[in-house]
C-alpha positions in Angstrom: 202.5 97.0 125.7 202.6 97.7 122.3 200.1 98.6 118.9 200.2 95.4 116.7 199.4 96.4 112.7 198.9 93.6 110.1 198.9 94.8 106.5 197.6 92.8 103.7 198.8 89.4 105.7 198.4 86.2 103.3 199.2 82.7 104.5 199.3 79.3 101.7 199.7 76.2 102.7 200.3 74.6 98.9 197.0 75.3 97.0 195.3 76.4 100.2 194.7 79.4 101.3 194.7 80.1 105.2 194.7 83.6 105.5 193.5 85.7 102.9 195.0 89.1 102.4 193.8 90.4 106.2 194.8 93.9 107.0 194.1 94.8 110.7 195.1 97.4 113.6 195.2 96.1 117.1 195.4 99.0 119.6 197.8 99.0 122.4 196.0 97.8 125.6 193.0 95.9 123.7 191.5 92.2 124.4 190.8 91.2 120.2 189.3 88.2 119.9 189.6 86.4 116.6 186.5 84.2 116.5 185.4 81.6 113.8 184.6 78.2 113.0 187.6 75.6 113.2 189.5 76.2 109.6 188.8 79.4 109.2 192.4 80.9 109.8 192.0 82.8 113.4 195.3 80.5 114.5 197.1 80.6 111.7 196.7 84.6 111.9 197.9 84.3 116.0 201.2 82.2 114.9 202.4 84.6 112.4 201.7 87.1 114.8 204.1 85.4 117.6 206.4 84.6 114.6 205.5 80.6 114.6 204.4 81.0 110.9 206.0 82.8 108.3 203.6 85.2 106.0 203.7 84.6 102.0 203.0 87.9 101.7 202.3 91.0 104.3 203.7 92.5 107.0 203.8 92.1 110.6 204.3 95.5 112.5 204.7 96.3 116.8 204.5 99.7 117.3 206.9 101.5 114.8 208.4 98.0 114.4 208.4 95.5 111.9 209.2 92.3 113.4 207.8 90.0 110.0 211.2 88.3 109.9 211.7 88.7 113.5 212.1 85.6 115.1 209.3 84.6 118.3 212.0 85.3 120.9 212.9 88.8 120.0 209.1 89.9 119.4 208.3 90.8 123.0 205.2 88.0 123.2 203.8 85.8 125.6 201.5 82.8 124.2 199.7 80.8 126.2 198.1 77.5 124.4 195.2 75.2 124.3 197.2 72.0 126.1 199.0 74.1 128.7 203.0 72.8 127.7 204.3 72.5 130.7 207.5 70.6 131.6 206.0 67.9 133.7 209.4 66.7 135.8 209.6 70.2 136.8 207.4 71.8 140.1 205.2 74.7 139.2 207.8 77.4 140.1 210.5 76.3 137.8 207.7 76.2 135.0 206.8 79.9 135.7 210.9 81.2 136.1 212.1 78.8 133.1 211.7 81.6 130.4 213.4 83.8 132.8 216.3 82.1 133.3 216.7 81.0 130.0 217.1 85.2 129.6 219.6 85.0 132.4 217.6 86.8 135.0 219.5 86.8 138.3 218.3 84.2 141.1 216.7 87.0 143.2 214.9 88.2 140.8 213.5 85.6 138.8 212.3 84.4 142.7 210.7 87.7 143.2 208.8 87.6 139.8 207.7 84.8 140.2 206.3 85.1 143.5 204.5 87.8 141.8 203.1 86.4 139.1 201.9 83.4 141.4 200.5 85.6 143.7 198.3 87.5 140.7 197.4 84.3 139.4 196.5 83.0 142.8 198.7 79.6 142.9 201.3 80.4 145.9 200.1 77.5 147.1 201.0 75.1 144.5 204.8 76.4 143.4 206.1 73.2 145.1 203.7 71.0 142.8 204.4 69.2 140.1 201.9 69.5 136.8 200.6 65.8 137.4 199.3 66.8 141.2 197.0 70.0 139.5 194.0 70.0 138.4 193.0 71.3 134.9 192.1 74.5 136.1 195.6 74.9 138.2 198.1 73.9 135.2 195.8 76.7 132.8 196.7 79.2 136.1 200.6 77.9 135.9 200.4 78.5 132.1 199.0 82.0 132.5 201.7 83.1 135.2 204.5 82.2 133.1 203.3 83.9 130.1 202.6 87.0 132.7 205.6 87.1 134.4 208.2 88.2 131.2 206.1 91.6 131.0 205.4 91.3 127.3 204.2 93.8 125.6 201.4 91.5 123.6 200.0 88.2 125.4 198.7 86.0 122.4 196.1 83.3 123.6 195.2 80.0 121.4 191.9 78.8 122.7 193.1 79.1 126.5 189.7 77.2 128.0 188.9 75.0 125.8 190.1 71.8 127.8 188.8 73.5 130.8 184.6 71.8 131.7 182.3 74.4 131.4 182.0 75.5 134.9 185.7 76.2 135.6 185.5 78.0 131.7 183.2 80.4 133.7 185.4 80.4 136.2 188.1 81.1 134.0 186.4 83.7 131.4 186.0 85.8 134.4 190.0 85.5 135.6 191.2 86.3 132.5 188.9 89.8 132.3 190.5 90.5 135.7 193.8 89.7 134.3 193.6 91.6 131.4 192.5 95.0 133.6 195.1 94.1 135.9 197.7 94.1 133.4 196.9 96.5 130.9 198.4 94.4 128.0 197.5 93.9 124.7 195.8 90.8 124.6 195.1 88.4 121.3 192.5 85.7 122.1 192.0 83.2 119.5 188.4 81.0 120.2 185.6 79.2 118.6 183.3 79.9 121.4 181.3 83.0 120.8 179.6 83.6 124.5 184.1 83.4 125.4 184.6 86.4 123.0 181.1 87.9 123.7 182.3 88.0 127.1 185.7 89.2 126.8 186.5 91.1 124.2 186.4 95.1 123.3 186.5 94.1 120.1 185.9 90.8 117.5 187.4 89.7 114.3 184.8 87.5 113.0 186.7 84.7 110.1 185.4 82.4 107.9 187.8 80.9 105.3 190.5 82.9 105.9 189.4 86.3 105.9 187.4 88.8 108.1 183.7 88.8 107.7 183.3 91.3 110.5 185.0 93.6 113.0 183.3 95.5 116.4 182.5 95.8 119.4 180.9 92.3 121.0 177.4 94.5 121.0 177.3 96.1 117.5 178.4 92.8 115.7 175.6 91.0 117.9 173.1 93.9 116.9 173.8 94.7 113.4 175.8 91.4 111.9 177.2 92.0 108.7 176.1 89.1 106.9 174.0 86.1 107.5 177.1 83.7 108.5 177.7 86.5 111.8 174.5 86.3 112.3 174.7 82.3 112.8 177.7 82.5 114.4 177.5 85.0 117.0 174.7 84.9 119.6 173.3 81.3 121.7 170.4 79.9 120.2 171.6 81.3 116.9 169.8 84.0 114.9 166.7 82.2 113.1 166.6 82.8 109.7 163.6 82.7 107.0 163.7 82.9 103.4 161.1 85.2 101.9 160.3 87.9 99.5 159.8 91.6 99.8 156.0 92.7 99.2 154.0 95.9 99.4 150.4 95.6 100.6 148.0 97.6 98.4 145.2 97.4 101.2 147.5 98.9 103.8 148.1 102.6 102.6 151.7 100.9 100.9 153.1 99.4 103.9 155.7 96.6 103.2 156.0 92.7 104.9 158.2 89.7 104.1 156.4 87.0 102.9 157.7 83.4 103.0 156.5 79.4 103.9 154.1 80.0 106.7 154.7 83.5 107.5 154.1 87.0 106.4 156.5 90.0 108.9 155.6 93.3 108.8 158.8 95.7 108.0 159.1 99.1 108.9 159.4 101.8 106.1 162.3 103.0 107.8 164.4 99.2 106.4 162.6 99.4 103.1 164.3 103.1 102.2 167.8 101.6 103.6 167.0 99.0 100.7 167.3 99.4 96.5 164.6 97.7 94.3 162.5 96.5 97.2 159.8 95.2 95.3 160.1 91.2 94.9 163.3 91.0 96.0 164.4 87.9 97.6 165.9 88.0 101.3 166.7 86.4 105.0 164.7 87.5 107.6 166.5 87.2 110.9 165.0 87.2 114.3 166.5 86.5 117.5 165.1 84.1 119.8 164.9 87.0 122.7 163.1 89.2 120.3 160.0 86.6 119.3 156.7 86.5 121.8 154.2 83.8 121.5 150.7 84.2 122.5 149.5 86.3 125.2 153.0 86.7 126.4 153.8 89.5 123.6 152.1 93.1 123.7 151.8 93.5 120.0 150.7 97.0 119.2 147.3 97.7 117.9 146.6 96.6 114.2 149.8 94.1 114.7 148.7 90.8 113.6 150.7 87.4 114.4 153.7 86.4 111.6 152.8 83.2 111.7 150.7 80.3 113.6 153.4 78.0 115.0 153.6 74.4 116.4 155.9 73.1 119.5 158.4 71.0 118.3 160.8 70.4 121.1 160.8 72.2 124.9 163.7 73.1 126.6 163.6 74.5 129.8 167.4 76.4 131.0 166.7 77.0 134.3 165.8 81.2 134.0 164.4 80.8 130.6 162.1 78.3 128.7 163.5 77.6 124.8 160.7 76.5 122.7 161.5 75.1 118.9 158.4 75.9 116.8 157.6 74.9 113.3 156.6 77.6 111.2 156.2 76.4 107.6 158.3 73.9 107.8 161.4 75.8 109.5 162.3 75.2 112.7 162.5 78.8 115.0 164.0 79.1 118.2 161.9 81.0 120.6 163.1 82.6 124.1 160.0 82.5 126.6 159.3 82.7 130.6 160.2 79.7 132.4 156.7 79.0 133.5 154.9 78.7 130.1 153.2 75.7 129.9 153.7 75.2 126.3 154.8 71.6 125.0 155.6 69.5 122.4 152.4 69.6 119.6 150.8 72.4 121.5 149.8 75.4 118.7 150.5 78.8 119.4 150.7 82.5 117.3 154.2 84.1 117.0 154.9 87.5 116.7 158.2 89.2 115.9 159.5 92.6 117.1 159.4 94.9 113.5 162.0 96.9 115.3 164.7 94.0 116.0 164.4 92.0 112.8 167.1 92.0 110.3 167.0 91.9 106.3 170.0 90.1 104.4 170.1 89.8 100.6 168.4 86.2 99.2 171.7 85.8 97.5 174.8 86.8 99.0 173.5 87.1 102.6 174.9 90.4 102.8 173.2 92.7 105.5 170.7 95.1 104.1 170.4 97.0 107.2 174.3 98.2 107.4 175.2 101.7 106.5 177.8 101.2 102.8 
């Protein structure tokens, strides 16, 4: 188990820039997930963590240690990968004790390891297999074991599921949780799926061109996104976003709205303090598709008046929910409703938006106008 530290960690390839000068503390016993588009840097930052890439500039620290010119084998790691690696001419067993007996573990207990590292993973069963007689799910459960079974102190994952079909990724997401409360290691989980890192994570690293646009917990960065790029990213439909400008109402005793194509949003007093120069000034309004009622089927209090009258674009029904995309003055918004609406493609219908659960970012730099400076 160990605290991993990266301080001011820069990584060029030539004229690009991978990592940008990212400084972050990883505490001993946490599932990080470093989440992002593909590009953005989140494996790049995992390599040089594990030692596979070498920084040009920064520092690397475990603990009290700095391992930045330590080589992999000597950092105390596990990684587990995207495609598995296993040696395919040797049975499932041999994969799992290889690292151990390239350290020269005794026979008795490399066996005895093993076993137990098969038995947490739940493949005793298969040690006698080959990679080519497992399914996708088993080699990803050989691969885990034989990260597992050196005891490192952190276990760095690169996109674990992502071969995986979406049921066994379920399957999987939930394994891995298990695993990492089993174990009590520190765990660095590198995706581009944001219901993986949603799920598992205490906390995110959201990255976008090689630096960190965000860091909480999965439910503050959900709640409160920094700027309108986590807002996009994080959360399935994404957030819907509306350009508009700031106005005060002179008929309603000064009370403020956003006011765009199609749609005018009431906005609490509360948001408009939080904000300087109010008056006229350009933003994003962001509203989630779980916090957006349609009709009847929203309780709007008295005096609230709809945002905007909408028109069905496309259904989707999911089973527990009903999706409906909407046109509201020419944008397309993403609506969460009840399964058994009956609305359908061309039907119109009023939307309302909760004033409590929208979010403001600035016109220009999409920078969150809700977060505290």
């Amino acid at each position: 188990m160990a605290r991993v530290r990266l301080k001011n960690l820069t990584k060029h390839f030539g004229d690009v820039v991978a990592v940008d000068n990212v400084t972050l503390d990883i505490a001993d016993r946490e599932f990080l997930t470093l989440l992002g588009p593909s590009g953005c840097g989140k494996t790049t930052l995992l390599n040089m963590i594990a030692g596979l890439e070498s920084p040009t500039a920064g520092e690397v620290w475990f603990d009290d240690w700095n391992v930045t010119a330590v080589p992999p084998e000597r950092r105390d790691i596990a990684m587990v990968f995207q495609t598995y690696a296993l040696y395919p001419h040797m049975s499932v067993f041999d994969n799992v004790a290889f690292g151990l007996k390239m350290r020269g573990v005794p026979t008795e207990d490399r066996k005895r390891l093993v076993l137990e590292a098969a038995k947490t993973m739940e493949i005793e069963l298969l040690l006698d297999r080959k990679p080519r007689a497992l399914s996708g799910g088993q080699r990803q459960r050989v691969a885990l074991a034989r990260a597992i079974v050196r005891d490192p102190g952190v276990f760095l994952l690169d996109e674990p599921l992502s071969n995986l079909d979406a049921q066994l990724r379920v399957v999987m997401r939930t394994e891995l949780k298990r695993l990492h409360g089993d174990l009590e290691m520190t765990f660095v989980y590198v995706t581009h799926d944001q219901a993986e890192s949603l799920i598992l994570s205490d906390r995110i690293v959201v990255m976008k061109d090689g630096e960190i646009q965000q860091i909480g917990t999965p439910e503050s960065i959900y709640d409160n996104p920094a700027n309108t790029f986590v807002a996009g990213f994080v959360g399935s439909p994404p957030i819907n976003l509306l350009k508009g400008v700031l106005q005060q109402q002179e008929s309603a005793a000064g009370a403020w709205r956003v006011v765009g194509d199609g749609f005018a949003c009431n906005v609490s007093q509360s948001m408009v303090e939080r904000i300087e120069d109010p008056l006229g000034r350009e933003v994003f309004l962001g509203a989630r598709a779980e916090d957006i009622g349609i009709e009847s089927e929203t309780n709007p209090e008295p005096g609230n008046t709809p945002v905007a009258r909408a028109s069905v674009v496309v259904r989707e029904p999911m089973g527990s929910d009903l999706y409906l995309t909407v046109d509201v003055g020419g944008s397309n918004v993403k609506v969460r409703t009840r399964p058994d609406s009956r609305m359908d493609r061309g039907d119109g219908l009023d939307v309302f938006f909760d004033s409590e659960k929208i979010h403001l970012f600035d016109g220009q730099t999409g920078v969150s106008l809700m977060l505290d400076r």
